[in-house]
Backbone as JSON, one array per atom type, in Angstrom:
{
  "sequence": "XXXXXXXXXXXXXXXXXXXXXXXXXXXXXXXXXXXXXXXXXXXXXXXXXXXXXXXXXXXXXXXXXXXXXXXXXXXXXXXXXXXXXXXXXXXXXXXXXXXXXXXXXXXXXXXXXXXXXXXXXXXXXXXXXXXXXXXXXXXXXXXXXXXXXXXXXXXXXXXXXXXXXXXXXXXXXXXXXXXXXXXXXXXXXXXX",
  "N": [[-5.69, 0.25, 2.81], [-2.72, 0.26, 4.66], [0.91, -0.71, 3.71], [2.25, -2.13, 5.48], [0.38, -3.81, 6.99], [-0.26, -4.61, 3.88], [1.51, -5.67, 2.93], [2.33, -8.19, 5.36], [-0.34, -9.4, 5.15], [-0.38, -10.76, 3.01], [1.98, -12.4, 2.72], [1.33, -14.12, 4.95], [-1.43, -14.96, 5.05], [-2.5, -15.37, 2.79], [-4.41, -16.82, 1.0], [-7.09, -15.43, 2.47], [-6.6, -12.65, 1.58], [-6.04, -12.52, -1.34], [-8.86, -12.28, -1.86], [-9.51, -9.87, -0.64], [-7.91, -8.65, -2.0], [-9.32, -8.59, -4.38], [-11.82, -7.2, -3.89], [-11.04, -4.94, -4.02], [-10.55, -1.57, -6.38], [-7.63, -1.01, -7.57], [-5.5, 0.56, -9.67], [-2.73, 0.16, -12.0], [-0.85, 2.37, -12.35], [-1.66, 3.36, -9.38], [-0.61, 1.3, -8.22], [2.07, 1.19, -8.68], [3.33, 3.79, -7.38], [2.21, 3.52, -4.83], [2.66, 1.1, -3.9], [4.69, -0.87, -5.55], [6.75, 0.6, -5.93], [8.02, 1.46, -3.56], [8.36, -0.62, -2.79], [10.45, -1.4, -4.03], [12.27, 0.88, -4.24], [13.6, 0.25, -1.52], [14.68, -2.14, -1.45], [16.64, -1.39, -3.8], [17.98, 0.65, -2.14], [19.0, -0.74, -0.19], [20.64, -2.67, -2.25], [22.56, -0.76, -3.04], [23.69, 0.04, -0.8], [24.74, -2.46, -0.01], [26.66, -3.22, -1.9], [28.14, -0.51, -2.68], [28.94, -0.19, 0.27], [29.32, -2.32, 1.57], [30.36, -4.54, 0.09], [31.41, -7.12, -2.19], [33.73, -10.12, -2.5], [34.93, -11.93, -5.84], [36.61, -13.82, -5.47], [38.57, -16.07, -6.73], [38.5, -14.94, -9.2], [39.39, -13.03, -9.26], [38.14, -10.08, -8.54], [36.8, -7.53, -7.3], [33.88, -6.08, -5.91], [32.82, -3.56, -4.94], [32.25, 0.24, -4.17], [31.14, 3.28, -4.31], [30.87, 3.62, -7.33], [30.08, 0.62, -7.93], [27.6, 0.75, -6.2], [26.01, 2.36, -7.21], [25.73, 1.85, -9.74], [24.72, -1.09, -9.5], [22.57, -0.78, -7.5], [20.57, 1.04, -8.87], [20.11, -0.18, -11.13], [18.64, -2.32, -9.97], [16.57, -0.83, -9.58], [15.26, 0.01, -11.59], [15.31, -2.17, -13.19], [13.25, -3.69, -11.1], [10.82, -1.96, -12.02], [10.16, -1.62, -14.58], [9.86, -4.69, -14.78], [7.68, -5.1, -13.66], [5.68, -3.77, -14.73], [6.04, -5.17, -17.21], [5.87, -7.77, -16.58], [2.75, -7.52, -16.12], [1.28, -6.86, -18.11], [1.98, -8.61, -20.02], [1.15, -10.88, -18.37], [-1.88, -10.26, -18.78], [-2.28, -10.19, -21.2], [-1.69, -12.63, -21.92], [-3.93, -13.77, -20.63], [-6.61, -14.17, -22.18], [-5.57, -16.85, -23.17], [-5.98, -19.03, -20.97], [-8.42, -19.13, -20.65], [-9.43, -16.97, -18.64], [-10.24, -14.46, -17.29], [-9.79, -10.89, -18.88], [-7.94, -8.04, -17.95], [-5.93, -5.63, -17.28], [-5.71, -4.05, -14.49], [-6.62, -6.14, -13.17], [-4.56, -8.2, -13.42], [-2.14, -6.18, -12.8], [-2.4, -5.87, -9.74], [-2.2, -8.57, -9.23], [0.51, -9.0, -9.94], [1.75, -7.26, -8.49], [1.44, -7.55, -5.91], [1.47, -10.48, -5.61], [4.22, -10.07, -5.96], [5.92, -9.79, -3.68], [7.5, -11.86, -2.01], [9.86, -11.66, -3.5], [10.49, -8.79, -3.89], [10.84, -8.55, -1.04], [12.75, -9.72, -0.59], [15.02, -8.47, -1.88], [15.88, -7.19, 0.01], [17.83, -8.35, 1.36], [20.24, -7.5, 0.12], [21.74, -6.06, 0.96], [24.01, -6.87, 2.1], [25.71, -8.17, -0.29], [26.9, -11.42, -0.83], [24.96, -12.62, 0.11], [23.03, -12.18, -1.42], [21.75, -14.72, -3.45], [20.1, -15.95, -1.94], [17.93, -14.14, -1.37], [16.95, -14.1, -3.77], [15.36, -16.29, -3.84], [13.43, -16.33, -2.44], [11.47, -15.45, -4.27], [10.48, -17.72, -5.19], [8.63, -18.25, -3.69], [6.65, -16.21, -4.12], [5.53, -17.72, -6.46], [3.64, -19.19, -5.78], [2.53, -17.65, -4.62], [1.08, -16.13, -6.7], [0.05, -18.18, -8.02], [-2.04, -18.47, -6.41], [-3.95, -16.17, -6.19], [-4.75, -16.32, -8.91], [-6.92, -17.3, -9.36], [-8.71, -15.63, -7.62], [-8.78, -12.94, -8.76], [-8.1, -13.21, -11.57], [-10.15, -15.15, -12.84], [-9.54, -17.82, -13.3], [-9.71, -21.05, -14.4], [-9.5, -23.9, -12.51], [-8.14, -25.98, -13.84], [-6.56, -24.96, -15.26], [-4.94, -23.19, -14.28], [-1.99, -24.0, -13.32], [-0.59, -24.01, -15.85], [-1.06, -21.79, -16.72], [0.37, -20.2, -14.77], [3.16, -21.24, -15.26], [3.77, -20.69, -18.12], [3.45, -17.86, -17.88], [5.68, -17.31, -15.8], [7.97, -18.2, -17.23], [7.71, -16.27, -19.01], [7.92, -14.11, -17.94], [10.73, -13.9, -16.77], [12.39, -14.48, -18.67], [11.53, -11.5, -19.65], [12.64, -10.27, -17.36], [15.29, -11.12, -17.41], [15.93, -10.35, -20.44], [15.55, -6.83, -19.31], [17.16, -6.36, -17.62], [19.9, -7.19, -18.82], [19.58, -5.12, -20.66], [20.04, -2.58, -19.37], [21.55, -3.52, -17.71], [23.99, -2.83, -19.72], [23.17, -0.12, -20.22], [23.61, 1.24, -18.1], [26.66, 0.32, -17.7], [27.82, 1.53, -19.09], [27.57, 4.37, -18.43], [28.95, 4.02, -16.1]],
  "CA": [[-4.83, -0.58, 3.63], [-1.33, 0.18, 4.33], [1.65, -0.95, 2.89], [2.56, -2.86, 6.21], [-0.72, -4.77, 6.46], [-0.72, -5.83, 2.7], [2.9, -7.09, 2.87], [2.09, -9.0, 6.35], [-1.39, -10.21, 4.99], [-0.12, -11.31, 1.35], [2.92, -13.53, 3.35], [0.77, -15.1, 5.8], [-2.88, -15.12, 5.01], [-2.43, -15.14, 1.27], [-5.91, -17.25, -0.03], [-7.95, -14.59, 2.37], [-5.81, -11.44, 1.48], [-6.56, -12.74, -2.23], [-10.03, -12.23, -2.08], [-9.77, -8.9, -0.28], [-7.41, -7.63, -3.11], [-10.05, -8.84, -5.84], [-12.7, -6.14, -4.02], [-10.15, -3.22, -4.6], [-10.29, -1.05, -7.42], [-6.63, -0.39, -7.74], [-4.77, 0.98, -11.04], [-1.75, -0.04, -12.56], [-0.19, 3.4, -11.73], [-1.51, 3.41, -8.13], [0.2, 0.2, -7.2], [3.16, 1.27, -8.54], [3.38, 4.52, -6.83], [2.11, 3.06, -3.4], [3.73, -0.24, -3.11], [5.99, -1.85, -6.14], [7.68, 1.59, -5.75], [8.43, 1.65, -1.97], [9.34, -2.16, -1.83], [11.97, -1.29, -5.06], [13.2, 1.61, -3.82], [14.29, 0.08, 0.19], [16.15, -3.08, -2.15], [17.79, -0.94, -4.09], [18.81, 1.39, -1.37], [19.79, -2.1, 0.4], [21.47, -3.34, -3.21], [23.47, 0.09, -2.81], [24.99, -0.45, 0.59], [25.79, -3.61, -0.16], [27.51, -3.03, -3.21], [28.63, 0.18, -2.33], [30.01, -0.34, 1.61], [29.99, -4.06, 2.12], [30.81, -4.99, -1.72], [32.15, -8.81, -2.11], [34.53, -10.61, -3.49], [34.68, -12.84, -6.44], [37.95, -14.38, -5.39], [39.51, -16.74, -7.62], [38.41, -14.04, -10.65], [40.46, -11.08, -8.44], [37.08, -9.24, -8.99], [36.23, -6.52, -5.92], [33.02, -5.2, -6.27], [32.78, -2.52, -4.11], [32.52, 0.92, -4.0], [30.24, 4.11, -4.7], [30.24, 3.06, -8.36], [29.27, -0.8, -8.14], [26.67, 1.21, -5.42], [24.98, 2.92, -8.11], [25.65, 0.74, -10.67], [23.69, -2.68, -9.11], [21.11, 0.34, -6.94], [19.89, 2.14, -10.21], [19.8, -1.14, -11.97], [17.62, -3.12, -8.96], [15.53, -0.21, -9.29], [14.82, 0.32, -13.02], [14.67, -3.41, -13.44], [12.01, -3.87, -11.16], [9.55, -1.31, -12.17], [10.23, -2.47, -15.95], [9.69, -5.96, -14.4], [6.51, -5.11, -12.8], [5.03, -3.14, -15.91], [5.75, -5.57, -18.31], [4.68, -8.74, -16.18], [1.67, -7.44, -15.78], [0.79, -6.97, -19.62], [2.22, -10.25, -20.24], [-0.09, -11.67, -17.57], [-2.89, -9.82, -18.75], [-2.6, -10.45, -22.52], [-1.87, -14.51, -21.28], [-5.32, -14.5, -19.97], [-7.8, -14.94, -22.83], [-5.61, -18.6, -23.8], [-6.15, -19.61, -20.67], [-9.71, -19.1, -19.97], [-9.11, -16.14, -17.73], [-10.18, -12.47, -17.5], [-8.29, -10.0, -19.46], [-8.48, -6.89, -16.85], [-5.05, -5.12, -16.85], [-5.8, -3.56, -13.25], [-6.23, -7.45, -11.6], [-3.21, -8.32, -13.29], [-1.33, -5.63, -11.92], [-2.5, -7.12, -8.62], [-1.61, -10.21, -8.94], [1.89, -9.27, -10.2], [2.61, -6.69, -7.36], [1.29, -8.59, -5.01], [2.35, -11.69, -6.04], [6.13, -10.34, -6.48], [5.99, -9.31, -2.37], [8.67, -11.91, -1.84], [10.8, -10.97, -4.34], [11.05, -7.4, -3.29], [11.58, -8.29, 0.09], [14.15, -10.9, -1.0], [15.76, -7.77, -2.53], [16.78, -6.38, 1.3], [19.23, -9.08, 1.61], [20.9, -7.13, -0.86], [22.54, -5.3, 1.8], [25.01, -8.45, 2.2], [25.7, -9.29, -1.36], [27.23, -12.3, -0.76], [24.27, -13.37, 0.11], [21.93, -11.88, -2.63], [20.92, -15.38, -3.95], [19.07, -16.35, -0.99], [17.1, -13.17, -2.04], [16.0, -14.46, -5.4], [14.75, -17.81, -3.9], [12.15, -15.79, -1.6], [10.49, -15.04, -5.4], [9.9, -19.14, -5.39], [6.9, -18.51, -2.67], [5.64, -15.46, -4.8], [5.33, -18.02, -7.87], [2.75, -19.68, -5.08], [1.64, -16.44, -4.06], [0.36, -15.49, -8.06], [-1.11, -19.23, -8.52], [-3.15, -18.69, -5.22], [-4.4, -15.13, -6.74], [-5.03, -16.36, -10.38], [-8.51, -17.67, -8.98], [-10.02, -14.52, -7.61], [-8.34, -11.52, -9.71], [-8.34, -13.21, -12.84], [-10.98, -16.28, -12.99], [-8.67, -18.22, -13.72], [-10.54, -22.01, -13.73], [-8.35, -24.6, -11.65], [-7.13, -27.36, -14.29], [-6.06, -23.86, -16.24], [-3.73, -22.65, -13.16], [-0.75, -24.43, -13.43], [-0.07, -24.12, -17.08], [-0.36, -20.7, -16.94], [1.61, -20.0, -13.53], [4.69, -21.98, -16.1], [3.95, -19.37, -19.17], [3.78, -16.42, -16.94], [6.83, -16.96, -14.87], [8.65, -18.1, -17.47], [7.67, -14.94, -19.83], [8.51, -12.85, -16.8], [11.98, -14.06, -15.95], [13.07, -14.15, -19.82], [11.56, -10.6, -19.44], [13.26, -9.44, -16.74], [16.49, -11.23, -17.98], [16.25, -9.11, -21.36], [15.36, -6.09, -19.48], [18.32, -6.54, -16.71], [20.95, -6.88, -19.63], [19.69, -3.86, -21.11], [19.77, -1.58, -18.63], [23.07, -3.18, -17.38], [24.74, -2.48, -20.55], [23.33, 1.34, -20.61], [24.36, 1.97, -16.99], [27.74, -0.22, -17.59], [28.86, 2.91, -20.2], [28.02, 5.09, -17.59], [29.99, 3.72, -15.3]],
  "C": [[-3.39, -0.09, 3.48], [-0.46, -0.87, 3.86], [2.28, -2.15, 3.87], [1.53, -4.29, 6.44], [-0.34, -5.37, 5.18], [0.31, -6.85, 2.99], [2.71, -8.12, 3.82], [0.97, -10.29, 5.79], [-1.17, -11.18, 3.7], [0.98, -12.38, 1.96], [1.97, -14.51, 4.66], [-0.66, -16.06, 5.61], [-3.06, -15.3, 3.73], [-4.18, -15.78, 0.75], [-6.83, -15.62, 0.87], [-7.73, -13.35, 1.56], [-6.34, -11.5, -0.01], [-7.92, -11.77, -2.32], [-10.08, -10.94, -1.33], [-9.22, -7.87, -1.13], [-8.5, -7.65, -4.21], [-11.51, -7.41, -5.82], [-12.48, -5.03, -4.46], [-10.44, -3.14, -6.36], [-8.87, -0.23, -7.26], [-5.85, -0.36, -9.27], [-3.42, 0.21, -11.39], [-0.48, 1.0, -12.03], [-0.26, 3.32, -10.04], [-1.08, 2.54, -7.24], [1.46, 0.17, -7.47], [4.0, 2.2, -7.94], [3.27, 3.74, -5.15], [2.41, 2.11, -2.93], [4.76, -0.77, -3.9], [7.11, -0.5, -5.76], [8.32, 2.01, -4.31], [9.5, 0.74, -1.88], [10.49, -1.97, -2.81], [12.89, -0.59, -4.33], [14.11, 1.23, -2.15], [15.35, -1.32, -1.17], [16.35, -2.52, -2.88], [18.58, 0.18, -3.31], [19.71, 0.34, -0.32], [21.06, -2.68, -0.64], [22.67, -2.2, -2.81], [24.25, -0.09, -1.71], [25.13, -1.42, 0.71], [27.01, -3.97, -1.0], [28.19, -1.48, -2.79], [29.49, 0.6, -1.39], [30.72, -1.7, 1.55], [30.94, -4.64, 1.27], [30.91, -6.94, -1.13], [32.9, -8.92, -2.91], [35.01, -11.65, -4.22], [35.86, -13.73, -6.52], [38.65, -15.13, -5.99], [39.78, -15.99, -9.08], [39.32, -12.84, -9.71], [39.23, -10.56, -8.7], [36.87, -8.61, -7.57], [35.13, -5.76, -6.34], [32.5, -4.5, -4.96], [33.16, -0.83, -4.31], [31.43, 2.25, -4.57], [29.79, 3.77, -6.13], [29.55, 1.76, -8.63], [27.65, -0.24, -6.88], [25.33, 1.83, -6.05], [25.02, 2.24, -8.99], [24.55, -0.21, -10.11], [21.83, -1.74, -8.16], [20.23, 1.05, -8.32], [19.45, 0.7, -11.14], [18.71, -2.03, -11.52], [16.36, -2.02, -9.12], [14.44, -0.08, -10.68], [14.2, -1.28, -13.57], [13.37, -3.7, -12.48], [10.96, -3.36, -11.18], [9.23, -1.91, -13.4], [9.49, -3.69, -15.54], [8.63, -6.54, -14.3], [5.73, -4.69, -13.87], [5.0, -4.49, -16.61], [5.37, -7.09, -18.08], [3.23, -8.23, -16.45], [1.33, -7.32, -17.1], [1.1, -7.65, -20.21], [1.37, -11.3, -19.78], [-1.42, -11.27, -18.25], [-3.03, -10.08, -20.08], [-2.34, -11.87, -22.56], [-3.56, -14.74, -21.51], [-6.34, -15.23, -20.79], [-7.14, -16.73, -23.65], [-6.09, -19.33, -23.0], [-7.95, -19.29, -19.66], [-9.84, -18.19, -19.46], [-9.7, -14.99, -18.03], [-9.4, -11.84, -17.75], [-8.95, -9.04, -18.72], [-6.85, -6.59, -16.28], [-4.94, -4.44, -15.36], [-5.73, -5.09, -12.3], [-4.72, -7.65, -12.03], [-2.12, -7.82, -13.18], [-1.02, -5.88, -10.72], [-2.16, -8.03, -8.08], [-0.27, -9.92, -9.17], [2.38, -8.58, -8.96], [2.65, -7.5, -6.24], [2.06, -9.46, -4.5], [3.85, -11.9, -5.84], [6.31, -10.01, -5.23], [7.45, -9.86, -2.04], [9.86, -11.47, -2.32], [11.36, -9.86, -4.02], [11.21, -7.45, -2.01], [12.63, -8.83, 0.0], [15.26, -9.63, -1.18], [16.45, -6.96, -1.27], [18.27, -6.93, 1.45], [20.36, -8.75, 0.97], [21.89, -6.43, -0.44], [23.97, -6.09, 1.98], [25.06, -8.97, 0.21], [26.17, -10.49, -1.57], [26.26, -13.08, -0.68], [22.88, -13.04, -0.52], [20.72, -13.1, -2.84], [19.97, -15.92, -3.05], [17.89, -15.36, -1.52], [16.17, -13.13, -2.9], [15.22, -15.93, -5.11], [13.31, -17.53, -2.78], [11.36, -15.76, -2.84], [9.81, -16.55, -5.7], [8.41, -18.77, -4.09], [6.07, -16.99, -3.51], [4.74, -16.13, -6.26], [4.08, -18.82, -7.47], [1.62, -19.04, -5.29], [0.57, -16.22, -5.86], [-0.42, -16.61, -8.29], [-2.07, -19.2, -7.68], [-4.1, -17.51, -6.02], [-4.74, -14.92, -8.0], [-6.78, -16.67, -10.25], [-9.51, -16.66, -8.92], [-9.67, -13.48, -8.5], [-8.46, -12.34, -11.24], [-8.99, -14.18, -13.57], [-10.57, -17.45, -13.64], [-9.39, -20.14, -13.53], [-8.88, -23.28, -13.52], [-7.54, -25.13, -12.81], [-6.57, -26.34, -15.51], [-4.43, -23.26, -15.54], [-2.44, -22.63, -13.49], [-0.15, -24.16, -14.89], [0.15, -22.43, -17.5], [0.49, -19.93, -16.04], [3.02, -20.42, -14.81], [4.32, -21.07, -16.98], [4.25, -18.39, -18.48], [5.65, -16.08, -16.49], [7.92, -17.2, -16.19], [8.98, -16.71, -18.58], [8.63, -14.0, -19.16], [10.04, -13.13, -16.64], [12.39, -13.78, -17.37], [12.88, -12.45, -20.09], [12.25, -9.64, -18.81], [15.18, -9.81, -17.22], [16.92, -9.7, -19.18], [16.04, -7.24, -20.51], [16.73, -5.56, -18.53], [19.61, -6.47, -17.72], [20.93, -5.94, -20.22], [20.0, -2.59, -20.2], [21.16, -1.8, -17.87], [24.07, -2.55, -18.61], [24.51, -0.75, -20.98], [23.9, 1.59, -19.46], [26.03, 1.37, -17.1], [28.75, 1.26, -18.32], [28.45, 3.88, -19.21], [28.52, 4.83, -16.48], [31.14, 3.65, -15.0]]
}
């Protein structure tokens, strides 16, 4: 399936789309090559010309962020953070599974995280406009849907189990991507 299909079928159709990802045998590597790595690389080539042409400004701080360096700066950082993001959800999700009843099977829960994170990385276009970034990050509230709909078939996940681990997961993941976002700003900040 292409890359246009999944994204279409995973935002609209999501319970069937589910159950059509659970037949795939896809890798860890080959979903990051053929889709987390596409949808990163367009928002951070979006984070870049927003930060780079458009920039914004934090006006009462005098702050201007704009310009080839805040371009690569916030682009290299959108990009590194969400492969990191995507890696280390997914072995967070996947070593989750045996508390909550679930199948441990690092390949679904790659699945479910790329998948799953669809809004998110499209959220990440809006990036083109940073002013209006945070709208961006509130598209990842229907992926936190998208992963509880897909905990059923990819990782047998039994219902009155769902919810409790949708709340571990996400919050693993976000303290994850927090720590991995301050690291990676503070190595690109010295080269900057």
């Amino acid at each position: 399936m292409n890359i246009i299909e999944r994204v279409k079928n995973i935002l609209i159709t999501p319970k069937t789309e589910w159950n059509v990802i659970n037949e795939e045998t896809a890798t860890m590597q080959t979903l990051l090559m053929s889709y987390v790595l596409p949808l990163t690389v367009i928002g951070a080539v979006a984070t870049f010309i927003g930060y780079g042409l458009v920039g914004v400004d934090a006006g009462m701080l005098g702050l201007k962020m704009k310009g080839l360096n805040w371009g690569l700066y916030a682009g290299i950082g959108k990009l590194i953070t969400g492969i990191l993001g995507f890696v280390i959800a997914a072995y967070v999700i996947d070593m989750l599974a045996p508390s909550f009843a679930s199948e441990k099977n690092l390949n679904k829960s790659a699945q479910l995280v790329a998948y799953g994170s669809t809004p998110a990385m499209l959220g990440a276009f809006i990036g083109i406009l940073p002013m209006l970034s945070i709208i961006g990050v509130l598209f990842g509230l229907y992926g936190i849907y998208l992963w509880y709909l897909g905990l059923g078939p990819l990782n047998k996940t039994p219902d009155d189990k769902k919810v409790v681990y949708i709340v571990v997961s996400v919050l693993v993941y976000i303290v994850a991507i927090i720590i991995v976002g301050a690291l990676v700003n503070l190595i690109l900040g010295t080269l900057f």
